[in-house]
N, CA and C of each residue as an Amber inpcrd file, in Angstrom:
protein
   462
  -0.8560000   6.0900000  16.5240000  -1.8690000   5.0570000  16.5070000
  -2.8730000   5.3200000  15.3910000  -3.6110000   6.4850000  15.2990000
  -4.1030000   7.0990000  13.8290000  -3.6480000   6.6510000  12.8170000
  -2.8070000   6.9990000  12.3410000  -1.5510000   7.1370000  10.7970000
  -1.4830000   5.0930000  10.7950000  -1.5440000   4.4320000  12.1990000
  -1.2690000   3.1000000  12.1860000  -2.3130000   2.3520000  11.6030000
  -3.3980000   3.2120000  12.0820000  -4.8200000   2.2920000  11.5440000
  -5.5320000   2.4500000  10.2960000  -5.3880000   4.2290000   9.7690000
  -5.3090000   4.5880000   8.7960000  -4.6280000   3.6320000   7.5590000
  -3.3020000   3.3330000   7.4390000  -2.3580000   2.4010000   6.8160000
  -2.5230000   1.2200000   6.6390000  -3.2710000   0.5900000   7.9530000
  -3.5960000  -0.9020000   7.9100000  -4.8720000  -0.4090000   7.1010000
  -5.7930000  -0.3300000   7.2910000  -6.9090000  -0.5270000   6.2060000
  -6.7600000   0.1580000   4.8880000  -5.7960000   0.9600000   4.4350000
  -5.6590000   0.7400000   3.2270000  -4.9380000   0.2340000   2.5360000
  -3.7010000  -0.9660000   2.8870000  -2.9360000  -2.3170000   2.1910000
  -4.0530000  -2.9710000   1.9540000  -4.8610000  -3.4820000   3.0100000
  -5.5440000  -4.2830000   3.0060000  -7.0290000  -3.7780000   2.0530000
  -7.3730000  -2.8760000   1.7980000  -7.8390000  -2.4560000   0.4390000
  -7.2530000  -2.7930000  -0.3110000  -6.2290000  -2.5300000  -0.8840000
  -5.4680000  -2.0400000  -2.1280000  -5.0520000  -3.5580000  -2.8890000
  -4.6640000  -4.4590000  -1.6270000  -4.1170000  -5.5960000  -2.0470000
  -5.5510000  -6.6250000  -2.0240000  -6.4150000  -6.6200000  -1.2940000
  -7.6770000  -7.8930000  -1.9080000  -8.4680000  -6.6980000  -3.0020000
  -8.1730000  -5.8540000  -3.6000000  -8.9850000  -5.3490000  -4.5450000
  -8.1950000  -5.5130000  -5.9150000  -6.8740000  -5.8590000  -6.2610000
  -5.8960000  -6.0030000  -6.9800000  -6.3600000  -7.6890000  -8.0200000
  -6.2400000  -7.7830000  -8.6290000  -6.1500000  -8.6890000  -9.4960000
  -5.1120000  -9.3870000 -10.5820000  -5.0420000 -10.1430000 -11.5830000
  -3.8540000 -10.4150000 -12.3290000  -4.9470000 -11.2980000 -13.3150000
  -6.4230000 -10.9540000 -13.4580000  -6.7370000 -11.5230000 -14.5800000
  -8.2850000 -10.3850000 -15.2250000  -8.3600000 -10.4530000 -15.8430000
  -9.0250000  -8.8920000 -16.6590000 -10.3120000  -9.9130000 -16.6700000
 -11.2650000  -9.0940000 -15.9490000 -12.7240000 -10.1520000 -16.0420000
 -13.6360000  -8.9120000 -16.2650000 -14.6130000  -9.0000000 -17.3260000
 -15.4550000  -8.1300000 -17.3990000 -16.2140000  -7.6890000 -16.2820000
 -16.2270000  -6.3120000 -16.1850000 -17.3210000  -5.9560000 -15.1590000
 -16.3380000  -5.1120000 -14.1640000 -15.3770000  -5.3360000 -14.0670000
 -14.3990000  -5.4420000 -12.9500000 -13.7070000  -3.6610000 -13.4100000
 -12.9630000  -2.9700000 -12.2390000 -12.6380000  -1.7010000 -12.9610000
 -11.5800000  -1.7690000 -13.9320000 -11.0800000  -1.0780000 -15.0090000
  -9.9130000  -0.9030000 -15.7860000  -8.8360000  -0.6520000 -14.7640000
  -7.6480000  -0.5970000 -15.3110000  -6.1000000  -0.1540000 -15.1560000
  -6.0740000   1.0780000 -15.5550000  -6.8640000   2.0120000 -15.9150000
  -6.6240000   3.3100000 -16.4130000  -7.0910000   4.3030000 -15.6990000
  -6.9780000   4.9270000 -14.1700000  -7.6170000   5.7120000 -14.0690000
  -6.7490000   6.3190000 -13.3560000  -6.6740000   7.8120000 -12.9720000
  -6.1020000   8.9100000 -12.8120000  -6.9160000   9.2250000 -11.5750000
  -6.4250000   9.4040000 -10.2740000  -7.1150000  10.3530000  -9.2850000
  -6.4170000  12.0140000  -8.8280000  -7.4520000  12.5240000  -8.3060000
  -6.8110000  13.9970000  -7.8660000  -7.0310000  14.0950000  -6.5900000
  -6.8020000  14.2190000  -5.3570000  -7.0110000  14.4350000  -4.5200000
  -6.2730000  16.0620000  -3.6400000  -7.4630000  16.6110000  -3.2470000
  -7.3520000  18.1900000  -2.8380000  -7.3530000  18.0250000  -1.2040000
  -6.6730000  18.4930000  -0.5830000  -6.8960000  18.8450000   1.0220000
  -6.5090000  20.2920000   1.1840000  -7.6150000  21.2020000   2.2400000
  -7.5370000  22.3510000   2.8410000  -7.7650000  22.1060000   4.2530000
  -7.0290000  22.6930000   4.7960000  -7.3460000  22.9040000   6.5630000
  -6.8000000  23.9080000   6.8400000  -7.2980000  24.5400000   7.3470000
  -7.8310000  26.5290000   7.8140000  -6.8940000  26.9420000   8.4050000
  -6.3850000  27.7000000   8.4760000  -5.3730000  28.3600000   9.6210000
  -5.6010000  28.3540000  11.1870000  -6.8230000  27.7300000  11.7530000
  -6.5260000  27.8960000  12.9650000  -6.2010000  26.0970000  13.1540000
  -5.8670000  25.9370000  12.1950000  -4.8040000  24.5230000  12.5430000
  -3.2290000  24.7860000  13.2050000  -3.5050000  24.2790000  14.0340000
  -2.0490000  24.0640000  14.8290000  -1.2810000  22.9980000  15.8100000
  -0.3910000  22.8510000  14.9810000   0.5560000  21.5020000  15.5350000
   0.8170000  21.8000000  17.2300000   1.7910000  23.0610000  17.6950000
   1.6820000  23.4730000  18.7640000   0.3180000  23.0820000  20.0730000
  -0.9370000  23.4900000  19.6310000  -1.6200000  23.2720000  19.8340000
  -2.5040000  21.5060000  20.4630000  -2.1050000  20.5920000  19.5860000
  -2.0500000  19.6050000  19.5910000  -3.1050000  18.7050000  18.5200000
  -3.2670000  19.8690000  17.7030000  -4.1430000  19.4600000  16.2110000
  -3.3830000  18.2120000  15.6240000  -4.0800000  17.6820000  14.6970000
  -3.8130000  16.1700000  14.2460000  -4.7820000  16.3620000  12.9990000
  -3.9510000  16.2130000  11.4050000  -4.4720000  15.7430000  10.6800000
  -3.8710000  14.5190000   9.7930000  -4.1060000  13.5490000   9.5040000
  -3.7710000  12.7900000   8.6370000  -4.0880000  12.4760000   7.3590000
  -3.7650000  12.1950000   6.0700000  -4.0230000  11.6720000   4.7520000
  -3.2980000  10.7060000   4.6600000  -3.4800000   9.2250000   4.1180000
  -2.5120000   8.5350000   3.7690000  -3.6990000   7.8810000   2.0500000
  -3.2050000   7.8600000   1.0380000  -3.2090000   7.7090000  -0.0240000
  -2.5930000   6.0350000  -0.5460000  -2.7780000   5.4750000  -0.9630000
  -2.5140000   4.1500000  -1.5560000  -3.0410000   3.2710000  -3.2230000
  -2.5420000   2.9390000  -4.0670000  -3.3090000   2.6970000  -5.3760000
  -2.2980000   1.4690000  -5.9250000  -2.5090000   0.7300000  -6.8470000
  -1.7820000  -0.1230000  -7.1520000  -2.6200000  -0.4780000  -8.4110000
  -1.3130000  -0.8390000  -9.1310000  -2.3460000  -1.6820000 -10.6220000
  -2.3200000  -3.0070000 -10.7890000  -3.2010000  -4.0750000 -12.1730000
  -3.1330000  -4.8680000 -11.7640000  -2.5550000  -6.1400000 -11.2210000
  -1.4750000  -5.7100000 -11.1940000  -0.0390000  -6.7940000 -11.2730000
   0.2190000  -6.7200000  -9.5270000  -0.4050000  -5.7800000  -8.9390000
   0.0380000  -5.1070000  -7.2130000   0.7180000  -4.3190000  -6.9490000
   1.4700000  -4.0950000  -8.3290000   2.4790000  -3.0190000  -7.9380000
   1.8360000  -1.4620000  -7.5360000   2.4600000  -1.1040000  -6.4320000
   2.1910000   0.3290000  -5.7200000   2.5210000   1.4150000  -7.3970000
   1.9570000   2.4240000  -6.9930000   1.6180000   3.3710000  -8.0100000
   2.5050000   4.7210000  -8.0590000   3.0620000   5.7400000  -8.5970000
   3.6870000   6.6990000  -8.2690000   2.6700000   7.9710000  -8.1410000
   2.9010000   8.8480000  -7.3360000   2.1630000   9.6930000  -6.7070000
   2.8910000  11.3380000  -7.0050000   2.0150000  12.4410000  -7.0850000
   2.8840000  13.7670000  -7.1740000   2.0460000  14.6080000  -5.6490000
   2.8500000  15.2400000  -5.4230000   2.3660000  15.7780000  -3.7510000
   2.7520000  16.7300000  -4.0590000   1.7320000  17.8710000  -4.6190000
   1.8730000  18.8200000  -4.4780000   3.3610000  19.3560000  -5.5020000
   3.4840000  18.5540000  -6.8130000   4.3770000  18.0100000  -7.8920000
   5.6480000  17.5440000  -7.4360000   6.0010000  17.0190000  -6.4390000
   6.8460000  16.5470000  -6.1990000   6.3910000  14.8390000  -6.3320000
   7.0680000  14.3630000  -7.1750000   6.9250000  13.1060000  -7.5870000
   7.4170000  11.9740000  -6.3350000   6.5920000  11.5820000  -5.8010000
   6.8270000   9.9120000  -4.8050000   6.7500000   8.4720000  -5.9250000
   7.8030000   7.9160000  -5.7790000   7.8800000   6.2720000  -6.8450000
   7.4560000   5.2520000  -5.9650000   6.7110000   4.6490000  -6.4550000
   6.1080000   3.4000000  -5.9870000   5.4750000   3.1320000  -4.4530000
   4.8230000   4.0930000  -3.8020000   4.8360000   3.9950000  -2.3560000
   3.3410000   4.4440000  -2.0480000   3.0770000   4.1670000  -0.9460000
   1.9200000   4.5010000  -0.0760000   2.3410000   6.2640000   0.1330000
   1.5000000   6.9060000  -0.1100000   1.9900000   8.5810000   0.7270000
   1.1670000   9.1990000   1.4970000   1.9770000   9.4620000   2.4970000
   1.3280000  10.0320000   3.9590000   1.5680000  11.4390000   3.7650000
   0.7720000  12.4010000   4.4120000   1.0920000  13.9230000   4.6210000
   0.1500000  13.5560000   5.9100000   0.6010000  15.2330000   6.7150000
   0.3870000  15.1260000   8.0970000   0.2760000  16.2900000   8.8540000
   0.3420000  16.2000000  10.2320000   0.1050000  17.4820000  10.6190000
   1.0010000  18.2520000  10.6920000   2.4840000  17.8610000  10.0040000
   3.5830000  18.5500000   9.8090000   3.2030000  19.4360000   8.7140000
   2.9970000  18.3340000   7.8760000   2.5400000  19.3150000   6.2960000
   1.4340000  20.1330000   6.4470000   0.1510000  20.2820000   7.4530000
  -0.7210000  21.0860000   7.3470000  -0.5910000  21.8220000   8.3470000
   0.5550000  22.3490000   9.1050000   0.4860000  23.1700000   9.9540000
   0.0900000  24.8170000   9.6580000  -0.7070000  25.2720000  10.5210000
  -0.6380000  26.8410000   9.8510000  -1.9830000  26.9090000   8.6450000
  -2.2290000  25.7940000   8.1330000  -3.4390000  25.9920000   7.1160000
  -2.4080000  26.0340000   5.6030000  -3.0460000  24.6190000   5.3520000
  -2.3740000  25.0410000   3.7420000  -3.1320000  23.4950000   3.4980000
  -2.9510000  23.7550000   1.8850000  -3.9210000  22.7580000   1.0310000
  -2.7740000  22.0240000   0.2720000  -3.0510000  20.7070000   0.0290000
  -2.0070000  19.6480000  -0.3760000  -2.8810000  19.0880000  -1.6240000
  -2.0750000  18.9520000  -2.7050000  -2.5750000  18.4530000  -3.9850000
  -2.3000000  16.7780000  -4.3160000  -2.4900000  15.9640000  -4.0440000
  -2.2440000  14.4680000  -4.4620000  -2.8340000  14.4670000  -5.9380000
  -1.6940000  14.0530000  -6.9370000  -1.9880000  13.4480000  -7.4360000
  -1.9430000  11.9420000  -8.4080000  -2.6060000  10.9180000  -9.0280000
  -2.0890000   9.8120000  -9.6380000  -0.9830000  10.1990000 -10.6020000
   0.2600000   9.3720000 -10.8700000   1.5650000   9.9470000 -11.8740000
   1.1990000   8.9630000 -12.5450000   0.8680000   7.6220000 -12.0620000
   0.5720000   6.9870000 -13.1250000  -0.8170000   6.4510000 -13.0650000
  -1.4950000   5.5080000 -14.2430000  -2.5490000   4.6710000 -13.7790000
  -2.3850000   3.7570000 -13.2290000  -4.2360000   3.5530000 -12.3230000
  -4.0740000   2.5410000 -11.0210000  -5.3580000   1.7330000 -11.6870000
  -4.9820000   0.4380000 -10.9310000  -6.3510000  -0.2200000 -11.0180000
  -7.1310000  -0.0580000  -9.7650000  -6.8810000  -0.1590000  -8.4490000
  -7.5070000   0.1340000  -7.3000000  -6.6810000   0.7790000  -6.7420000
  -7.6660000   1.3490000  -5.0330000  -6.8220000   2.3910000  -4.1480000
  -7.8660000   2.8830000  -3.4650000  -6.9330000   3.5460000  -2.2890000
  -7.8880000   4.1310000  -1.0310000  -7.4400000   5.1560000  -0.6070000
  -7.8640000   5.8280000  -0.0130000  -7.6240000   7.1670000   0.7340000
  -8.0980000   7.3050000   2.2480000  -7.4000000   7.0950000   3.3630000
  -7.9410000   7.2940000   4.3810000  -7.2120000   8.7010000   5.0860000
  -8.4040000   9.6230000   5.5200000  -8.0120000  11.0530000   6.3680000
  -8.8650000  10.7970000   7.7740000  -8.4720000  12.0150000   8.0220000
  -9.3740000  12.4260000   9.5450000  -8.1920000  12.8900000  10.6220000
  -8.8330000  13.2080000  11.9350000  -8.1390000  14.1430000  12.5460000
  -8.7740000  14.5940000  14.0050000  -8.0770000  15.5900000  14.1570000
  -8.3490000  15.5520000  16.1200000  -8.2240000  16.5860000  16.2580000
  -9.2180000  17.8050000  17.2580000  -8.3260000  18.7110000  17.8440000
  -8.2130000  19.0480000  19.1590000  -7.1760000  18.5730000  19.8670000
  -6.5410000  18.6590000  20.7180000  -7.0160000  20.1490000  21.7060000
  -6.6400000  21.0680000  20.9660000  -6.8640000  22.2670000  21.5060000
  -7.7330000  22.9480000  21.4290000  -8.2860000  24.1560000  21.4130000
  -9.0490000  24.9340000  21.8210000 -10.1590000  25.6940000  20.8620000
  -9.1730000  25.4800000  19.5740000  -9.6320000  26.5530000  18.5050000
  -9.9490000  25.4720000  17.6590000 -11.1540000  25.4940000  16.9610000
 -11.7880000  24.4250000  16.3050000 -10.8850000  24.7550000  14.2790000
 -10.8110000  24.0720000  14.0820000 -10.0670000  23.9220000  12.6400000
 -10.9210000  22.8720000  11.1760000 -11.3590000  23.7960000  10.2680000
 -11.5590000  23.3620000   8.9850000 -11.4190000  22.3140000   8.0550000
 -11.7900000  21.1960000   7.8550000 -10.8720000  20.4760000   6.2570000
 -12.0340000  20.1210000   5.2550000 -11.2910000  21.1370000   4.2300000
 -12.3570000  20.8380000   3.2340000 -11.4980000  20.0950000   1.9740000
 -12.2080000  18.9620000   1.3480000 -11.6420000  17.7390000   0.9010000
 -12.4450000  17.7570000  -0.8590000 -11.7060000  17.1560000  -1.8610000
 -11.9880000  17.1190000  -3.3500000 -11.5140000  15.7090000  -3.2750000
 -12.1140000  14.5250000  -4.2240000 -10.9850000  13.4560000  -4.4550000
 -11.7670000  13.2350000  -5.6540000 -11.2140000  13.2130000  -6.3930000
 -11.7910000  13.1070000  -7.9510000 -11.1010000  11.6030000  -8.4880000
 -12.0110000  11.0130000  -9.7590000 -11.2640000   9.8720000 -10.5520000
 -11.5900000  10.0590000 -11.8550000 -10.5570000  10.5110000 -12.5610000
 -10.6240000  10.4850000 -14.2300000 -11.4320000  11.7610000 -14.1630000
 -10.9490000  12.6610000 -13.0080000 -12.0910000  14.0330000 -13.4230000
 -13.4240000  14.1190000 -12.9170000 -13.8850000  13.2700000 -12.3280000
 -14.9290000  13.1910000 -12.0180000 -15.0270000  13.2420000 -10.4880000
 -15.7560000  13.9420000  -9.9680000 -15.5220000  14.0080000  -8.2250000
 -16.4610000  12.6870000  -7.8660000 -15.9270000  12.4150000  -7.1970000
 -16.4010000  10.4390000  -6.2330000 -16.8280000  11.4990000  -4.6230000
 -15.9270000  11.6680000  -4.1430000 -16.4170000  12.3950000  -2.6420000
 -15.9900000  14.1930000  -2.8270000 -16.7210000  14.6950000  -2.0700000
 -16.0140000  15.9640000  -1.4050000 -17.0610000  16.8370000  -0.0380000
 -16.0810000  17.4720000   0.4420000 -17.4450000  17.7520000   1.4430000
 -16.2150000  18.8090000   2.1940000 -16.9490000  19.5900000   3.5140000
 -16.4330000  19.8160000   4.7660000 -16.6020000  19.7190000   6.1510000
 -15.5920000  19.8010000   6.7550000 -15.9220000  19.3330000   8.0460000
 -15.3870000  20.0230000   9.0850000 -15.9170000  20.7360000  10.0600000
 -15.3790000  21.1550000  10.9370000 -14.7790000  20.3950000  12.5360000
 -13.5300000  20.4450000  12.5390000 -13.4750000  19.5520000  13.6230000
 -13.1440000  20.1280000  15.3650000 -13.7900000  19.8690000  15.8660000
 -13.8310000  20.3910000  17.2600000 -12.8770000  19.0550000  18.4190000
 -12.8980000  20.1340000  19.4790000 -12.0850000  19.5680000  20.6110000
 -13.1310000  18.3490000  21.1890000 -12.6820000  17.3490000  21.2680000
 -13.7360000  16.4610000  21.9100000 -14.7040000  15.7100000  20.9030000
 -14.4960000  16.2320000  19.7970000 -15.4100000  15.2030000  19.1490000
 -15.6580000  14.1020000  18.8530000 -17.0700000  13.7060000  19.1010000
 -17.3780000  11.9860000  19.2020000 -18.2700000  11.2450000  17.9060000
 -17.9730000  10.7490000  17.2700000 -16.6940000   9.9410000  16.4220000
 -15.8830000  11.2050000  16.8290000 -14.5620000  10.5540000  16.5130000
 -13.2840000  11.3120000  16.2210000 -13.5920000  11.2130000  14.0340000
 -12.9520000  12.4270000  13.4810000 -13.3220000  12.5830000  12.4830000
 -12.4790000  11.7660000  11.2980000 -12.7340000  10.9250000  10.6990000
 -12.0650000   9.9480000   9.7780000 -13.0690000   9.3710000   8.9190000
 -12.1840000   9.5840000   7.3620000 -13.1340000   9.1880000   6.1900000
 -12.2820000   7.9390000   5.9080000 -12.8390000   6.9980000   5.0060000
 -11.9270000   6.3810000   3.9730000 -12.6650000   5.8570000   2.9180000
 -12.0600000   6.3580000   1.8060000 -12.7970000   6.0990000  -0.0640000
 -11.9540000   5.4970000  -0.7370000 -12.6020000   4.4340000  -1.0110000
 -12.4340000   3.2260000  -2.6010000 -12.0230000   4.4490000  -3.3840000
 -10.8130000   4.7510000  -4.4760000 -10.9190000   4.8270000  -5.5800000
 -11.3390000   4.2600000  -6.7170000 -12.0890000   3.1580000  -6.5100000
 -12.7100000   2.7920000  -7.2060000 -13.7890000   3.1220000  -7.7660000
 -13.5030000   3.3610000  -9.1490000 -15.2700000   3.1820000 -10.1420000
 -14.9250000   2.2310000 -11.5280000 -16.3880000   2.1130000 -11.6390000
 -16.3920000   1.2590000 -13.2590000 -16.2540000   2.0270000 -14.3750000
């Protein structure tokens, strides 16, 4: 249900932020993002920890963008990593393969169990950091913990 709602709000970014006519003011087609995720070792799937990233960008024509995860190249797609990929504590590298004109990033997460768990977050555009921060996430926490950032700048 996470990963579901996560996904819906970022098509729906990606595609009313998309265009097919170049109007001043508006962002370029040229920009490059980096996106960094860490979450601590007392992350655990077993447990019933939950983290999500899902990533999305498109240029101005709509077409979806290609993505490197950690250099493994994804073509044309939305990319999810999860609490499969962060089990145990490990840091995931997203980055743009090609340029985007818009895009979003939605994370956040749950912990289920007992032992409270780390995520500390970078998302850069053209080099330049837009967000970063950390967050510790506990059992029970109210919000439940979820970001989501415009790649967008001018």
């Amino acid at each position: 249900m996470f990963k579901t709602l996560l996904f819906s709000g970022l098509l729906l970014t990606v595609f009313n932020s998309c265009s097919k006519d170049d109007k001043p003011g508006l962002p370029s087609n040229n920009k490059k993002a980096k996106l960094t995720f860490t979450v601590s070792g007392e992350f655990h799937k077993a447990e019933g920890d939950d983290f999500e990233v899902t990533v999305g960008a498109a240029d101005k024509t709509g077409d979806f963008i290609d993505w490197m995860v950690n250099g493994v190249k994804k073509t044309g797609t939305v990319v999810s990593t999860g609490t499969d990929d962060f089990n145990g504590g490990k840091t995931i590298v997203i980055e743009s393969a090609s340029d985007f004109f818009s895009g979003d990033v939605d994370f956040g997460g749950f912990e289920h169990g007992n032992t409270p768990f780390t995520v500390t977050w970078k998302i850069e555009v053209n080099g330049n950091p837009i967000e970063q921060g950390t967050q510790r996430v506990v059992k029970d926490m109210s919000p439940i913990f979820s970001k989501s950032v415009q790649l967008n700048t001018k």
